[in-house]
N, C-alpha and C positions, 0 to 999 in steps of 0.2 A: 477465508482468504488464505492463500498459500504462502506461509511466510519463510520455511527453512527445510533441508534437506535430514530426515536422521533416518538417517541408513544405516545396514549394521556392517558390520566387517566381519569377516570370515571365523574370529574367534567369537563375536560378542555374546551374551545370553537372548535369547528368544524373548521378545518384547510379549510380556502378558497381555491381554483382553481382558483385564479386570472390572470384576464387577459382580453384582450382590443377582439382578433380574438378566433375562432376557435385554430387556432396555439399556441398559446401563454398561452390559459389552459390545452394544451396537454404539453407544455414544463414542466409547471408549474406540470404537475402532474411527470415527468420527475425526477425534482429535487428531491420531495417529496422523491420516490422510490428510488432515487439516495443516498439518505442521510442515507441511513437505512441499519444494518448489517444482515440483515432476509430477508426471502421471503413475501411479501404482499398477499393477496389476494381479490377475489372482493367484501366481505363481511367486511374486515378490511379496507377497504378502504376509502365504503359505508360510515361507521362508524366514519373515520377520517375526513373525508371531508364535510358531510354532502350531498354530489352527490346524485341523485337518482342514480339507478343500473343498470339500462339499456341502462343510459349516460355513466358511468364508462367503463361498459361493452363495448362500442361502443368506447372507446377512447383506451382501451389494445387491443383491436384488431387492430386497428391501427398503434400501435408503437409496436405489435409484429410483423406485417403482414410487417413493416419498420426494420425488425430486432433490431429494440432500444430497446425490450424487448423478454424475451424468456419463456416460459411456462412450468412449470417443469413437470414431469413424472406424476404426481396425477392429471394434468389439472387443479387445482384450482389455485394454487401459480405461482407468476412471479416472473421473478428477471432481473436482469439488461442483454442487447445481448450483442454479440459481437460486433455491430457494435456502440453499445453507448460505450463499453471500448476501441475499436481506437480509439474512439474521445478524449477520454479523455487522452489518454497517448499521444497524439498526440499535443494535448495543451501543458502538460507537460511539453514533448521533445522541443515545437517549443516557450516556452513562451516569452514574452517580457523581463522577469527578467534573463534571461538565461547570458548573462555580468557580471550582478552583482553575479549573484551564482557561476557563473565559475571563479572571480574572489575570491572569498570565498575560494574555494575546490585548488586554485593554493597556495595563501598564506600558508592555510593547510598543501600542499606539502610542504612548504618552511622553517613551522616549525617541521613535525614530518621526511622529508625525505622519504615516502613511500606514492604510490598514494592514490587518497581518490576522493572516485565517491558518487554522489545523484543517489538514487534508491527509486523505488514504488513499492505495489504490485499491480497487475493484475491475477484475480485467483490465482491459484495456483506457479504462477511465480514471480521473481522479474525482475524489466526490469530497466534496466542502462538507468536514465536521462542523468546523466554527468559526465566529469571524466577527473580528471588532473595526470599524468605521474608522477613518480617518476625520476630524471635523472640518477638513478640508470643504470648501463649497464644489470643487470639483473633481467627480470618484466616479468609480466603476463600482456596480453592483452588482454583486453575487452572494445569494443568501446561503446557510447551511442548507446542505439537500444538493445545491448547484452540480454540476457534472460537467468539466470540461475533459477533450482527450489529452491522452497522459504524452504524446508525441511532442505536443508545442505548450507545454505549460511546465513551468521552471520544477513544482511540486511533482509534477508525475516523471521528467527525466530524471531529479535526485531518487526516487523510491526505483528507477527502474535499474539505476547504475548499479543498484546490489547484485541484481544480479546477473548471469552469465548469456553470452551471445545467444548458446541454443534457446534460454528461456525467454529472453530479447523478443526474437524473431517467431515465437509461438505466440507470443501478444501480439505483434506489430505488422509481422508479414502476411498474413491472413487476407489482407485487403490494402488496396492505393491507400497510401495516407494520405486525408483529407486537406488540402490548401489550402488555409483558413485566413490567411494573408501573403503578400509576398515576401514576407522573411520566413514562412512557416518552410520547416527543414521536414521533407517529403522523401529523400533518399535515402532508405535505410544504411547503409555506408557509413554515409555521412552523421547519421541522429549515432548509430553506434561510435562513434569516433569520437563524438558529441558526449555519449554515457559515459566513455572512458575519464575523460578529461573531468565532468561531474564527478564520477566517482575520486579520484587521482586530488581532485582543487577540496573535494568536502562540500561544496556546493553546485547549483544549478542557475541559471539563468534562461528568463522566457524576455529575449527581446524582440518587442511586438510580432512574435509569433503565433498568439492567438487573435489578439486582439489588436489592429492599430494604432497607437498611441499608449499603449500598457508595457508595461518592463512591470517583472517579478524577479524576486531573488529567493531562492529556499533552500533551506538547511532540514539534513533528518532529526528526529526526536530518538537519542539513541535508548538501545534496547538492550538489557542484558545478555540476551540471545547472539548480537553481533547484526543481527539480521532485522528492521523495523516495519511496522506499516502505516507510520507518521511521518507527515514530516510540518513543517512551520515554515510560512511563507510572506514574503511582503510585494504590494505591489500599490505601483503608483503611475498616472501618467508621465509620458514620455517630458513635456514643459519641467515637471519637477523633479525626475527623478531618471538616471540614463544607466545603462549597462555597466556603463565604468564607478558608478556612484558604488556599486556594492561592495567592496571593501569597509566602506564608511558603517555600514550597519552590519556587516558580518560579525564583530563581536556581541550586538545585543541580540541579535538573532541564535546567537548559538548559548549566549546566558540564558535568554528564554528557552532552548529548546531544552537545557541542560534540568532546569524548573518545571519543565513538563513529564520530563522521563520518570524524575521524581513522583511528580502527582501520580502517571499512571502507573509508577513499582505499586506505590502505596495502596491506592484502589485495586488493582488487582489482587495481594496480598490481604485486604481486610476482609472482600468478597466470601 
């Protein structure tokens, strides 16, 4: 997943390809590409690394030809496959921290009453890590694994507001967005105007945007980076719970998300 730009400047040092095998400077250029919210190519690369170009060249063939990377329409630029975004939501989904998070997103439940899932995105989508039930007798269901689009869901406009218009419109513009109701916001314009004010408030809001009778509220899971690809969300039907409610649970929402940042420094740090 594409989370952050590191680009170098004009003085920086040449970003090493370190590693001991074959393998392990092909990972290593991996991460590289992995880190970045842009498409690369083999001149920018060149340039970042200090690789000659026929080595570079010999190593994206490679991990396109492995599907871990994909070669956009112009032939020069790459960006990350599908088969490197399984892995990665796959880790996710399966990590060691998964106890302790789920143990977060239950308390959650226990102070605002209405469920509250981790979610990422993955292109153009948001895909449900986890997610604790409201004992509510009446809920929407969406298990981990779930896949809503990130256009009309409160979770995928927080994760998109990071970042910038051209990045926006390379997820979003590609195809009509889908009208999944009549509040779902379908004019790009409009959704970016939309990302501003998420980004700008710290939160996002899905009112019945996807789903008829559903209102979400989500906040990111901040990242040391600056830059996240979590976020924590609650949703509840419309009878219990309205647009303007969110205020009311924006501070547990962000105690918890503050408790989850945590869990994932640690786990990734003990790895």
């Amino acid at each position: 997943m594409q989370q952050r730009t590191q680009g170098r400047t004009h003085e920086s040092t040449p970003v090493e390809l370190a590693g001991d095998t074959p393998t392990m400077r092909l990972f290593a250029l991996l991460e590289l590409i992995a880190a970045k919210d842009e498409f690369v190519s083999l001149q920018g690369l060149a340039e970042e690394t200090g690789t000659p170009k026929p080595t570079l060249h010999r190593m994206l063939q490679q991990l396109e030809s492995a599907d871990l990377l994909v070669r956009q329409s112009d032939g020069r630029h790459y960006g990350t496959g599908a088969r490197l975004r399984r892995l990665a939501e796959d880790l996710l989904l399966n990590a060691t921290q998964y106890g302790a998070r789920h143990a977060v997103l239950t308390a959650l439940v226990d102070e605002i009453g209405e469920a509250c899932n981790l979610t990422t995105l993955s292109g153009n989508e948001v895909v449900y890590l986890d997610r604790a039930e409201t004992p509510e007798p009446l809920r929407f269901y969406l298990h981990p694994g779930s896949r809503v689009p990130a256009h009309c869901s409160a979770s995928g406009k927080m994760l998109l507001s990071q970042l910038g218009p051209q990045q926006q419109r390379k997820l979003l513009g590609h195809a009509p967005l889908k009208q999944h109701t009549p509040k779902t916001i379908v004019d790009l314009d409009e959704l970016e105007r939309g990302l501003l004010d998420a980004r700008r408030n710290g939160y996002a809001i899905d009112d019945e945007e996807f789903l008829s009778g559903l209102v979400c509220v989500a906040v990111l899971v901040p990242h040391e980076s600056g830059r996240t690809n979590l976020c924590l969300a609650t949703q509840a039907p419309v009878m219990r719970f309205r647009a303007d409610d969110a205020p009311r649970v924006l501070p547990a929402l962000r105690r918890a998300a503050e408790t989850l940042s945590t869990i994932e420094t640690e786990g990734s740090t003990s790895q």
